[in-house]
N, C-alpha and C positions, 0 to 999 in steps of 0.2 A: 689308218685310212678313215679319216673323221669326213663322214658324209652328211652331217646334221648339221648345221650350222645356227641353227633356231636356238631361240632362250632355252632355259632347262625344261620348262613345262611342258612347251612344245616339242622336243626333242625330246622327252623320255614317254611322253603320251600319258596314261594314266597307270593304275592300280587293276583294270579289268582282267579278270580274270583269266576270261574267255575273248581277248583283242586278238585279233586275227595276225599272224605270224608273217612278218615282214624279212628276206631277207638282205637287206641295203644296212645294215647298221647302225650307229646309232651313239649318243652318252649321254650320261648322267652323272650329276656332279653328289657325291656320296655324303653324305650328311655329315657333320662334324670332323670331314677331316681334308678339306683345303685342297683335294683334286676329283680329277675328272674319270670315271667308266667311260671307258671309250670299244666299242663290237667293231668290227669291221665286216666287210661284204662276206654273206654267205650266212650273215647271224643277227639276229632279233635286238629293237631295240632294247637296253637293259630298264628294267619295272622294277622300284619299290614290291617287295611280300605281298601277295593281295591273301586273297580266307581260303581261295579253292585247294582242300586234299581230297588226293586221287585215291584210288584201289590202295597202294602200297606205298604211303610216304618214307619209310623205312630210308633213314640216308646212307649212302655205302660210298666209296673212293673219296673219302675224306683225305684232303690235303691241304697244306697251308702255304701260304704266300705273302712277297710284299708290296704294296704297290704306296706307299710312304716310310717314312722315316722309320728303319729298324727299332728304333730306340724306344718309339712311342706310338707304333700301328703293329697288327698284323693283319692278316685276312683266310679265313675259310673258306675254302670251297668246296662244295660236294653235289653229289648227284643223288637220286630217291628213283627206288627200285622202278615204281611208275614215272611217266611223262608227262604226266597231266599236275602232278602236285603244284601249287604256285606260293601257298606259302611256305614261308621259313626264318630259322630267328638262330640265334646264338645265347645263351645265357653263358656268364662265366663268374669269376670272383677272384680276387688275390689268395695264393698260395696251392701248394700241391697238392694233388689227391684229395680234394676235396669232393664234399658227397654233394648229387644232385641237389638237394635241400639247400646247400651252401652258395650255389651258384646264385647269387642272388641281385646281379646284374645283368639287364635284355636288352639285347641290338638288333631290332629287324632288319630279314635278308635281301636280298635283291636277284632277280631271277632274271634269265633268258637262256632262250631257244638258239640253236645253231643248226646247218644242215651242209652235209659235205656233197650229199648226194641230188640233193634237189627235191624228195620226197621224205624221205625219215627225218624228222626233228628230234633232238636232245637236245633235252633241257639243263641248266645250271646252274645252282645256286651258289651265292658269296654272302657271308657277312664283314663287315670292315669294323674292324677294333680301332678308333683311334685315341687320343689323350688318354693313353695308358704311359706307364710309370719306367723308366728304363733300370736295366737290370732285376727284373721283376717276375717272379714266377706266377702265374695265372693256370688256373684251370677253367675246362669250358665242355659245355656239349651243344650239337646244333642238330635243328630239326624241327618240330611241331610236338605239341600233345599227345603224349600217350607213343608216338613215335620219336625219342630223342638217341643221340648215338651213345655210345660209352662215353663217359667222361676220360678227358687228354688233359696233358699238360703241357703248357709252351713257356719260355720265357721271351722277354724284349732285349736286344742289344744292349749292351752296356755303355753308361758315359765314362769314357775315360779319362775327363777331367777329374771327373768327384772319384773315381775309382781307378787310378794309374797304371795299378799293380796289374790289369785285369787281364785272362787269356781266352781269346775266343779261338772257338775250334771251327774248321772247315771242311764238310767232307766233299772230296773233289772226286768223280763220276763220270762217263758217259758212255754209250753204243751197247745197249740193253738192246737193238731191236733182235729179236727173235729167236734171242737165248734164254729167257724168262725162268727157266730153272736154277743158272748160276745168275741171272738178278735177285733173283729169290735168295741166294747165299750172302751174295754182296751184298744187301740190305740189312741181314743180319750183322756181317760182320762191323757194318757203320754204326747200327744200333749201338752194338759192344762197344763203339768207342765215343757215344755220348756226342756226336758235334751239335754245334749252335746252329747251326746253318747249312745247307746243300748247295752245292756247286757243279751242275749237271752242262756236260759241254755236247749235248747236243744227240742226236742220234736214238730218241728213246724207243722212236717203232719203224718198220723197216720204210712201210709208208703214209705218209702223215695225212690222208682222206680214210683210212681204214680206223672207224670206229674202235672196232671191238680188240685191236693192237693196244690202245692206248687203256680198255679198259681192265684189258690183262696188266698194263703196267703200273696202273695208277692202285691195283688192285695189291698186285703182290708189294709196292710200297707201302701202303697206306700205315703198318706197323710203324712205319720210318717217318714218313711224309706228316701225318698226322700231331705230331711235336717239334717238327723242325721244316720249318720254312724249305722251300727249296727255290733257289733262282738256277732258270735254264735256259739256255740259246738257242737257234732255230738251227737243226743241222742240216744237211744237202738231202736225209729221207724224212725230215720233217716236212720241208717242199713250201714254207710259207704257210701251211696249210690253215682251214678258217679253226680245225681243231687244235692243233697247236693252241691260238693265240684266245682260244675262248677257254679252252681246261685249265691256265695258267693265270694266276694276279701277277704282272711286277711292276715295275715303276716306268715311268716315259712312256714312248710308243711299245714298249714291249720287245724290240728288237737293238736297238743299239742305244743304252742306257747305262748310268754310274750308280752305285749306294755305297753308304760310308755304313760297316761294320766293323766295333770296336776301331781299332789302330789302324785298319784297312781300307783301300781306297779301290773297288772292285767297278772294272769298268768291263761288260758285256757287251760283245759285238754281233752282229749276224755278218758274216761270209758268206752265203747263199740268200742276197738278196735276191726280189723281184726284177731289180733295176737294176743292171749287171756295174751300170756305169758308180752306181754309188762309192763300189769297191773303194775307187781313186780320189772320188769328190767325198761325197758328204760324212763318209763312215769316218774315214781319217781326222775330218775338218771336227768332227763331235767329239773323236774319243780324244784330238788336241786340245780343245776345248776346255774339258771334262778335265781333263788331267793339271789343265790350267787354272781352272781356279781350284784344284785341288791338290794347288805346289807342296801343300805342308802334311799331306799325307804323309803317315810314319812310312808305312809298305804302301806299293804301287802293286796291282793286278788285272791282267790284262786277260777275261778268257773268250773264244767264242772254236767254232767247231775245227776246222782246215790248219792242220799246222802250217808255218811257215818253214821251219826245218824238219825233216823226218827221213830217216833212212827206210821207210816199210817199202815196201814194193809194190804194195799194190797202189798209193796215188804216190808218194815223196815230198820232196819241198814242195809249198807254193810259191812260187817265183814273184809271183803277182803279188802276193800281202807280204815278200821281203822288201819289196820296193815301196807300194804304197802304206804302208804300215812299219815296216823295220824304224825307219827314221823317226815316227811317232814314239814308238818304246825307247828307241834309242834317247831321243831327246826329253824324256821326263823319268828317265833313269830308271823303267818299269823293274820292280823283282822278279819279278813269274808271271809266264806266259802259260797261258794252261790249253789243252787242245785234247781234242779226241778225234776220228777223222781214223786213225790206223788203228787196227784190234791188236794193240800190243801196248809195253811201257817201254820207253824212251827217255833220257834227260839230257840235258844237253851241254857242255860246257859252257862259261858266261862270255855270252856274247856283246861285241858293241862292234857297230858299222859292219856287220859281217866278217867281222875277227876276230878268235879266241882271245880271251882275255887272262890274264894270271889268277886272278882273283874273281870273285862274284862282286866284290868294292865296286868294282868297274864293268862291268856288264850282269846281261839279262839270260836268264836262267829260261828256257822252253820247256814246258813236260808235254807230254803225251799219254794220255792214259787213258785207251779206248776199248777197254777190255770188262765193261760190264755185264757178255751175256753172248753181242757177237760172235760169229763165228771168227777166229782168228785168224791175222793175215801172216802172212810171213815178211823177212826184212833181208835186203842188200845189205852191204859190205858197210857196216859204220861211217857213216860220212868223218868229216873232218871235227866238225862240230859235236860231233855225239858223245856223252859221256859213258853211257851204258845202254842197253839195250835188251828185253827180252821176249819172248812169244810167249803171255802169257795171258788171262782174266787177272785186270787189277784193276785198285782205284785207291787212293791216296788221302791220308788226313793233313792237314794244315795247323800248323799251330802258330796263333799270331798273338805275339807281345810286345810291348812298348819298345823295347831293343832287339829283339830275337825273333826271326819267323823260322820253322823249322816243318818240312815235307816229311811224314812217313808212309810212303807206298806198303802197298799192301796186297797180297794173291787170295782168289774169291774162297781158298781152306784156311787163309787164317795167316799162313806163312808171311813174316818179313821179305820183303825187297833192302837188299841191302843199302844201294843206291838213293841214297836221299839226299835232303837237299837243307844245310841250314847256314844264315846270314845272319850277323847281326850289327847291328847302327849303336854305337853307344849314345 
C-alpha cells in the first residue's frame, strides 16, 4: 500500500533523529541497489541511520531477508533493546568467520517505527547488501559503536550458469504459533541440515497484532534466521497485519511475489488477502504472469499458506484456490505445491486437472507441512488424492539440482518421514 507518491526526498523526509512518528507509510528508494522500501499503513516513513543511540542500542532478533536478486543482495534486519536508537550500519567482508577487524566493508542502515496498537511504537532497523558477488560467503555484524552483534555468516545464491553442478537446499516450515518450544526444536533440527534458504508457509504467531508473539519467534530463530534468509507468506493468524509486513524484507509488494533461487522458480502467494475478491482476479493473473516469463525454469514452486487438497479435519480442501489456482499450476506444470494451514504432514499423489496421475512427469505434487510448534489437528479418511498422511510436528528440506529436486520431511526429534518426494527432468 504505497501512500507517498512524492519524489524520494520528499517521501522519505529527512535523517532527524527525533521527526515525529507518522503512521500513513511511506518508501524509499535504497541506495545502490535498484528498488524501492515501501511501509504501509500503521508504520513510519522509512529514514536513512541518523547519530541518535538510545539507553540500550544492543541489537537482538537479528534475521535476514530478500528484497532483490538472491545472487547479488541480501538484507538484515534487526531490533535494539531500546526504541529510541536511530542509528545503525552493517560492516561485513568476503569469507567465513572472519574477526571484527576483518569486516572491513560499511553500509548504513535504514530505520522505522511501526505501531499495531495506536500508542506503542517499535522500531526497525535494515541494512541492504547489494552488488555482492554470487555464490559467495560473506560475513557481517550490525549495529553501532561499542554495541555490534556477534559476527554471522551468510552466503548469496549461486549462478548456475558459471556453476551447473550446483545444489541449493530449502528448508520448508510453517504454523509455529504458540508451540515456541517444538520451534525451538525445529530450528535446531534445520540448523543440522545447513539450508541455503527458508521457506516459511505462513502461520508464525497465533495473532499477527500481538507484538511480543512474534518476538518470541523471531527470538528463538535467530540461531537460524541470522545466516539463512527466510521468505514467508502471510497466513490467515498473520491477518495482513502492519507487523507482519514491517519485521520482514522480501521482494514486490511483499505478499504475492516470484525469486529465482539456484535452478528454482519460487512463486509466493498470500490466500488471506485484505481483498477477498483478489483470490480469483489478481493473485492468479501474477502468479500466471510470473510463471510466464519464467517458462525455462528448471523446477516450478508454488507456496502460500491454505492448501488446496488436504484431508485434516479441521479446515480440508480449498475449493476455492482448486478452481482459481488448480489451472494456474496445472498449466506451467508447477513441481511442488507447498502449504501449511493443517498441523500435520500430508503429500499428495501427482495431480493434473484434479486427477491422479501415474507419474509426477505429469502432475503436481501438494505437501503440507504445518507442524512447526502448533497444536496438532487431526485428519479424515485419506482423500483420494493423498499419498500419505501423519499427525505429526514436521517440516521438510528441499534439495534442488539441475535434473533432480528431492523432499526430505522430517519430525521436530530428528526422526525421518518416510514419504518423500523426488522428480527428476534429464
Amino acid at each position: 500500500m504505497l501512500v507517498c507518491l512524492l519524489a524520494v526526498a520528499a517521501c522519505s523526509g529527512d535523517d532527524e533523529d527525533d521527526a515525529p512518528f507518522t503512521d500513513q507509510g511511506g518508501s524509499l528508494e535504497v541506495p545502490d541497489c535498484g528498488y524501492t522500501l515501501v511501509t504501509r499503513l500503521g508504520a513510519d516513513l522509512p529514514r536513512m541511520a541518523g547519530d541518535k543511540i538510545g539507553t540500550d542500542p544492543t541489537p537482538r532478533l537479528l534475521h535476514l531477508g530478500l528484497s532483490g536478486d538472491p545472487r547479488t543482495s541480501m538484507v538484515a534486519q534487526w531490533r535494539t533493546v531500546d526504541e529510541e536508537t536511530r542509528a545503525g550500519s552493517i560492516r561485513y567482508g568476503v569469507g567465513a568467520d572472519l574477526s571484527p577487524a576483518q569486516l572491513t566493508e560499511t553500509v548504513e542502515g535504514i530505520h522505522f517505527g511501526y505501531s499495531s496498537t495506536g500508542s506503542e511504537i517499535y522500531r526497525v532497523h535494515q541494512a541492504h547488501l547489494c552488488e555482492l558477488a554470487p555464490g559467495t560467503t560473506y560475513s557481517y555484524q550490525v549495529g553501532t559503536d561499542g554495541h555490534y552483534s556477534p559476527v554471522y555468516s551468510f552466503h548469496t545464491a549461486p549462478d548456475v550458469e558459471a556453476n551447473p553442478d550446483t545444489e541449493s537446499i530449502f528448508g520448508f516450515v510453517g504454523d509455529s504459533r504458540g508451540g515456541y518450544d517444538i520451534w525451538a526444536q525445529m530450528v535446531a533440527q534445520l540448523q543440522s541440515r545447513t539450508p541455503d534458504l527458508i521457506l516459511f508457509s505462513g502461520d508464525a504467531v497465533t495473532i499477527g497484532l500481538t507484538q511480543y508473539e512474534w518476538e518470541t519467534f523471531l527470538e528463538v530463530g535467530e540461531p537460524l534466521f541470522a545466516t539463512t534468509p527466510i521468505v514467508i507468506t502471510n497466513g490467515n493468524h498473520e491477518a495482513n497485519a502492519v507487523n507482519f509486513y514491517s519485521q520482514f524484507a522480501m521482494p514486490g509488494d511483499q505478499e504475492n511475489f516470484g525469486l529465482t533461487y539456484g535452478f528454482a522458480r519460487v512463486f509466493v502467494a498470500n490466500d488471506s488477502p485484505e481483498d477477498p475478491s483478489a483470490l480469483t482476479v489478481s493473485i492468479p493473473t501474477a502468479m500466471d504472469a510470473d510463471f510466464t516469463d519464467h517458462a525455462d525454469a528448471r523446477w516450478k514452486l508454488l507456496m502460500h499458506h491454505r492448501p488446496m487438497w488436504s484431508s485434516g479435519s479441521r479446515h480440508g480442501s480449498n475449493m476455492l484456490l482448486q478452481d482459481a489456482w488448480g489451472p494456474i499450476v496445472d498449466k506451467h506444470h508447477v513441481d511442488l505445491v507447498l502449504n501449511g494451514h493443517e498441523h500435520q504432514f500430508e503429500i499428495s499423489k501427482p495431480l493434473a486437472n484434479k486427477v491422479v496421475q501415474t507419474t509426477n512427469a505429469t502432475g503436481t505434487v501438494y505437501v503440507v507441512a504445518g507442524g512447526a510448534g502448533a497444536d496438532l489437528y487431526g485428519f479424515n479418511a485419506a482423500g483420494f488424492w493423498s499419498d500419505y498422511i501423519e499427525e505429526s510436528h514436521t517440516a521438510a528440506i528441499l534439495r534442488v539440482r539441475r535434473d533432480q529436486l528431492t523432499m526430505e520431511p522430517f519430525r521436530s526429534d530428528g526422526t525421518t518421514v518416510a514419504n518423500g518426494f523426488t522428480k527428476t527432468k534429464p
